[in-house]
C-alpha positions, -999 to 999 in steps of 0.1 A, spaced: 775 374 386 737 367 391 709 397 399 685 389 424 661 416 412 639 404 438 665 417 466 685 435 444 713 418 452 741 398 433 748 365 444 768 337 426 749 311 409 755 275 417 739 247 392 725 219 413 701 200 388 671 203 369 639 190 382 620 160 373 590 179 351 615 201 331 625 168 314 606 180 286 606 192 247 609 230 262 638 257 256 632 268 290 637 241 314 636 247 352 666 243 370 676 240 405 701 269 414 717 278 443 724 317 454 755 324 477 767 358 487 806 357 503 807 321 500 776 311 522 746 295 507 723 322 512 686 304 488 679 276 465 657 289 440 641 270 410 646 286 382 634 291 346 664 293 317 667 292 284 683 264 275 710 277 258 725 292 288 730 253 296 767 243 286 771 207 269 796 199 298 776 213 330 781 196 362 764 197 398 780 220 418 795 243 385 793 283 387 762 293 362 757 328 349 722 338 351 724 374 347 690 389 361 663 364 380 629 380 374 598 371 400 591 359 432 580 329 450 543 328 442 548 333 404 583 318 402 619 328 390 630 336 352 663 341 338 658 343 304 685 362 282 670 375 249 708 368 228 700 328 238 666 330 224 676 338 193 701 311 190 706 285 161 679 265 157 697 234 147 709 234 181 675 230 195 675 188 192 711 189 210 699 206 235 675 182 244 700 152 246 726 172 265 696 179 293 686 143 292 722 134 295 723 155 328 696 138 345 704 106 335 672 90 335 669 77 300 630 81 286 610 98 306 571 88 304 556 126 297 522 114 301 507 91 325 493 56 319 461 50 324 452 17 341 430 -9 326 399 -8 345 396 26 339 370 43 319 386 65 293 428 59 288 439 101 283 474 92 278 490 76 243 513 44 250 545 53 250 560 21 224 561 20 181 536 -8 177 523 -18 141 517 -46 125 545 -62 102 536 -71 62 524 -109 63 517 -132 36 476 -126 40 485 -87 29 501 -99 -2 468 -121 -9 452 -91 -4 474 -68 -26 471 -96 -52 432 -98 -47 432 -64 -54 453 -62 -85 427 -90 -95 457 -116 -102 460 -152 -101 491 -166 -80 510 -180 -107 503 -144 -128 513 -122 -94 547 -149 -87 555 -139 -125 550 -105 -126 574 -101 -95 599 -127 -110 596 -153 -79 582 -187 -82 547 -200 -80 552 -222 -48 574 -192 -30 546 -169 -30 520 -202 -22 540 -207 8 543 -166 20 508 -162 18 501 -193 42 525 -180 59 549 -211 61 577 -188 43 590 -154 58 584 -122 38 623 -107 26 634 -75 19 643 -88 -15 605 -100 -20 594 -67 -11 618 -49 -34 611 -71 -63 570 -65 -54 575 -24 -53 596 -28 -88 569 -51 -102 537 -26 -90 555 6 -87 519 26 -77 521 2 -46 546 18 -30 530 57 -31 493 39 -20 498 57 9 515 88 23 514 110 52 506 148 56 500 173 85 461 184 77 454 212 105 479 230 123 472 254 155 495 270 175 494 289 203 514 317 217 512 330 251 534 363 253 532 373 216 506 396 194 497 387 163 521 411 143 551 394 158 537 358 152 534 363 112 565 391 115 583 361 137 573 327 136 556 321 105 580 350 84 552 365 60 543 397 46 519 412 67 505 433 42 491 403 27 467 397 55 434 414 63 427 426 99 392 423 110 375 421 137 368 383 153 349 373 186 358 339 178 379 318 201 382 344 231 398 371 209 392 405 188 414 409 163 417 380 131 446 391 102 436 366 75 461 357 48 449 374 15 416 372 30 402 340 34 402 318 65 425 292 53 458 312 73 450 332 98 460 350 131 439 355 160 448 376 189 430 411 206 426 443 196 445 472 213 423 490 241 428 527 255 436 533 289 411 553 306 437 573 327 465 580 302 446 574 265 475 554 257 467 519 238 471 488 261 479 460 240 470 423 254 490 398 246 483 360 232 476 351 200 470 315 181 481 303 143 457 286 125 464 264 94 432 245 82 433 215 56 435 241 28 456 264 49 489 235 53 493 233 21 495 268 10 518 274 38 539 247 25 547 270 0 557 297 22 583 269 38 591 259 -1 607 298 -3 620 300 30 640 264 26 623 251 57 604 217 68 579 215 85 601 203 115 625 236 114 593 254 114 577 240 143 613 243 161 609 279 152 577 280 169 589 265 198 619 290 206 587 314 205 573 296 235 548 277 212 522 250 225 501 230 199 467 233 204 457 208 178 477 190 154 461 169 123 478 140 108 465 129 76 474 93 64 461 97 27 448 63 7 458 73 -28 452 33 -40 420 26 -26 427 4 -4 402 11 19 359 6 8 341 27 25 313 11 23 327 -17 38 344 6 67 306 23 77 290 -18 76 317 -28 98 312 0 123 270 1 121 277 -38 132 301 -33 157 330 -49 144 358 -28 158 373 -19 184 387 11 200 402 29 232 369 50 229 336 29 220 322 61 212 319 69 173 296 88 148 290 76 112 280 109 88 271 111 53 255 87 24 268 67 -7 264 92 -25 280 122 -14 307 100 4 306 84 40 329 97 73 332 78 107 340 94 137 361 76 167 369 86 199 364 125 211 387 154 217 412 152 221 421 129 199 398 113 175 404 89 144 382 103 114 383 80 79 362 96 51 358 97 15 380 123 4 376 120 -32 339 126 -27 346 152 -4 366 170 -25 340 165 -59 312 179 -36 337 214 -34 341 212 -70 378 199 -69 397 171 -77 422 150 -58 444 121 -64 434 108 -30 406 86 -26 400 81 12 417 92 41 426 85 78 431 112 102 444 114 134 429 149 151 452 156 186 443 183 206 466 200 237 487 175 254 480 149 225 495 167 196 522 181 218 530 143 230 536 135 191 554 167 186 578 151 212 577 118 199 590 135 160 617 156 180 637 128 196 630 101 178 624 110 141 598 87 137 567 104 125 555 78 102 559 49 121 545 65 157 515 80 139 506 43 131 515 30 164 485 54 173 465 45 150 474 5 156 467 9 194 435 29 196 415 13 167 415 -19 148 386 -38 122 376 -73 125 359 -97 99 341 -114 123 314 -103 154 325 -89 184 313 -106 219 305 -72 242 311 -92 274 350 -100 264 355 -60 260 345 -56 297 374 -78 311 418 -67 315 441 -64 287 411 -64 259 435 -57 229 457 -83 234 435 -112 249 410 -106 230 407 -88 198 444 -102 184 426 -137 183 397 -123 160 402 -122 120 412 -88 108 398 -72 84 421 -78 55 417 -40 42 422 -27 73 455 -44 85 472 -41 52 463 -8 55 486 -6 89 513 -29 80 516 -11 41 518 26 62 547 18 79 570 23 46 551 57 33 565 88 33 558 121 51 554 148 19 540 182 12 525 196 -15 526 232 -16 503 252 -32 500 289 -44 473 311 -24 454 334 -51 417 343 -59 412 310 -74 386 301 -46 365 332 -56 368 324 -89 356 290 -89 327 298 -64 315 327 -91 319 298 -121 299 272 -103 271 291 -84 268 335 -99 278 322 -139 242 303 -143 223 329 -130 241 360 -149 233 333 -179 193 334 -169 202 372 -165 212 378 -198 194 356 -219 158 375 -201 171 409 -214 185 419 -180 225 418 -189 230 459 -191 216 459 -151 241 434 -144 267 459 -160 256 490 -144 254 476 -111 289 466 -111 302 495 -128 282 513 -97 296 490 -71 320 500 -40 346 478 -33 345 471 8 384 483 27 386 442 29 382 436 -10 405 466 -20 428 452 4 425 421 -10 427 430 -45 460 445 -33 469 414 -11 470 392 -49 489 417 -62 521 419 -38 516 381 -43 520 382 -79 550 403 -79 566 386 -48 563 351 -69 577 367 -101 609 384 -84 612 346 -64 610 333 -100 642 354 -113 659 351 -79 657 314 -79 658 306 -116 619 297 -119 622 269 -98 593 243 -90 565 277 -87 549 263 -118 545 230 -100 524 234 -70 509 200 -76 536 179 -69 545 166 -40 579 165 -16 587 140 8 595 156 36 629 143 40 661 169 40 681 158 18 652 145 -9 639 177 -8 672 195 -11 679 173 -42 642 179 -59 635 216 -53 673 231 -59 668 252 -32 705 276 -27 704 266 14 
């Protein structure tokens, strides 16, 4: 039977259909239901389920057991049973197609279309669009490797006029050419890869306890709570004490009347650049990708507040140099003609496209990364940063499809784009600019290899180990040369005193403490798991099931 607990009255549930908006990547869809008590229709509500409650062979007009119906009519009906919350998450995807199944309306277009002579276009095309490899990006990749035709045609065992005639373009590019062309320059083929760079997560009707208890499955004695008046809330709980992973949600209150503690829920997830990839080690010992993970976080009613993608250029193929001339002379185009150019030469260039939420950033990363005192294999990169209904859009996209790699460029295809020649500002003011237009002007050789090349990368993650390695390298680049000036002016035995004086703050003992539940929750993973892969943070796994089943050993 179904509760009412409106009425307080049981009634027998009748499934009549979902509705149009609940066609969406959610675990609680609305439904339409209808209520009948001794055989009359008595209500049609609409109804919030867990999805689970939906059987794979649910028909209009079948008897559905909702057990209670929580709410009213300006706030809406719930019937959401906490046993199908905590269902399988491999399940999740199925679910999906089963409720698409039942409304029978193929695709369904989650955000609209803005029209052409509109201003600003807030909604991503809903197509895979990329360029394909040409023969002018295999002049390029052979300009680059600085080879002649006849030495490139020998090197990948093809003849002389075959690759004349593929980079005019009178000869189709194979499979087999591109095979013999990725055994000849194996580098070529990992020029580019693809990694999440920022994760943020919001949920609505949890504390932050439950999310890192819950969601993300960590110790929580190995983050520091503090207080925060960042982002709307109170409370922070900062993994081993730096901002890299942390929780934000709001600090417990008293009740005036009863002195009992109130506590408020809400709370976000925030991963930074840094932050992804030591998490990635937390997925590493769980045996989770990062798409199981953000199915986790979706059972808990999670919505993605921003989402980074980061398409990394580990051959180079991008100049920088020549990216910030091409912009400062306007020749690009993009959805958004706004942009910002930041930086020098020097210390490394960035360029800005579009604004939230979604902007392209390309920057210098190895430069970035030198001006931290690090090093990286990476020498620039393209990001993608969604916010709100953008990332949530791609989220989707990766669900049904699995197709992260190739929608990402799509994206980055249909919002921005190089040319090698000058752009006429009264053609961008007509219909249909992209394709009228700008597809007739040269490319950008760089650029649209860049594009075409991406479509074949993998999605990896390189997990690292969190650890007071950042301290330590801030003390060794900025405190060491000035305890050296110390000590050489007679002034070292201060020094020593002063430390040997020195009170530790509750946040440093606890993160002194944080390192070491670290150390000994690494070295009992070690014997667990045979000292797999933790002496190989470094290296990187594509972030494919099976491949990383077959490279890590994981027992799952």
């Amino acid at each position: 039977m179904t509760v009412l607990a409106e009425t307080n009255q049981f009634y027998s549930a009748t499934f009549l259909g979902t509705t149009q908006h609940s066609l969406a990547y959610t675990n609680t869809p609305l439904i339409k239901v209808g209520l009948s008590l001794h055989g009359e229709l008595q209500a049609v509500k609409i109804i919030k389920v867990n999805g689970n409650q939906l059987s794979n062979n649910l028909k209009l007009g079948d008897f559905i057991e909702l057990g209670i119906i929580k709410g009213d009519e300006l706030n809406g009906y719930t019937a959401i049973s906490i046993d199908s919350i905590q269902a399988d998450d491999n399940n999740y995807r199925k679910l999906f197609t089963d409720l698409e199944s039942l409304k029978n309306v193929g695709k369904y277009q989650l955000l609209k279309l803005v029209k052409n002579d509109e201003k600003e276009d807030n909604a991503m095309e809903d197509f895979i669009k990329a360029p394909k490899l040409q023969g002018s990006h295999i002049k390029t990749i052979r300009n680059m490797l600085n080879l002649k035709q006849t030495e490139f045609a020998e090197k990948i065992g093809v003849s002389g006029s075959l690759l004349s005639y593929i980079e005019i373009g009178s000869k189709p590019i194979t499979d087999e050419f591109v095979k013999k062309m990725y055994t000849a320059f194996p580098d070529l083929k990992n020029a580019l890869d693809l990694q999440f760079d920022w994760v943020t997560i919001t949920f609505s009707d949890m504390t932050g306890e439950q999310v890192i208890n819950n969601v993300m499955r960590l110790k929580p004695e190995l983050f520091l709570e503090r207080s925060t008046t960042q982002n709307f809330y109170t409370r922070e709980f900062a993994f081993a004490g730096e901002k890299n992973i942390y929780v934000q949600d709001f600090e417990p209150t008293k009740d005036v009347d009863t002195n009992q503690d109130i506590q408020k829920v809400g709370a976000t997830m925030y991963l930074t650049g840094q932050g992804t990839r030591l998490f990635e080690k937390a997925l590493l010992e769980q045996g989770l990708t990062w798409k199981k993970f953000f199915v986790q976080a979706k059972r808990f009613k999670g919505t993605f507040s921003r989402l980074d993608i980061a398409l990394n250029d580990n051959w180079g193929l991008l100049d920088m140099d020549e990216i910030i001339e091409a912009t400062q002379q306007n020749r690009f185009w993009s959805k958004s003609r706004s942009f910002a150019i930041h930086g020098n030469n020097q210390d490394g260039w960035t360029a800005n496209f579009g604004k939230s939420p979604f902007v392209i950033r390309i920057y210098d990363k190895q430069k970035e990364q030198e001006q931290k005192g690090l090093e990286t294999s990476i020498k620039n990169r393209v990001e993608l940063e969604l916010h709100a209904n953008r990332a949530e859009q791609v989220i989707s996209e990766w669900f049904e499809n699995d197709n992260l790699v190739e929608y990402s460029l799509s994206i980055l295809y249909t919002y921005l784009w190089f040319v090698d020649e000058p752009i006429d500002e009264e053609e961008l003011k007509g219909t249909h600019v992209r394709e009228r237009y700008i597809e007739s002007l040269k490319p950008m050789p760089a650029w649209s290899l860049l594009t075409s090349l991406g479509q074949s990368m993998k999605f990896v993650r390189e997990p690292k180990e969190q650890s007071v390695d950042s301290i330590l390298s801030w003390i060794m680049k900025y405190v060491v040369p000035s305890l050296e000036v110390l000590k050489k002016t007679g002034h070292w035995h201060e020094v020593i005193e002063a430390m040997d004086k020195a009170n530790l703050s509750p946040e440093q003992e606890k993160l002194i403490k944080a390192n070491l539940v670290n150390a000994i929750t690494n070295s009992k993973a070690n014997l667990e798991h045979g000292n797999l892969n933790f002496d190989k943070q470094q290296r990187k796994y594509v972030e494919e099931t099976a491949e990383f089943e077959r490279k890590t050993n994981l027992p799952f």
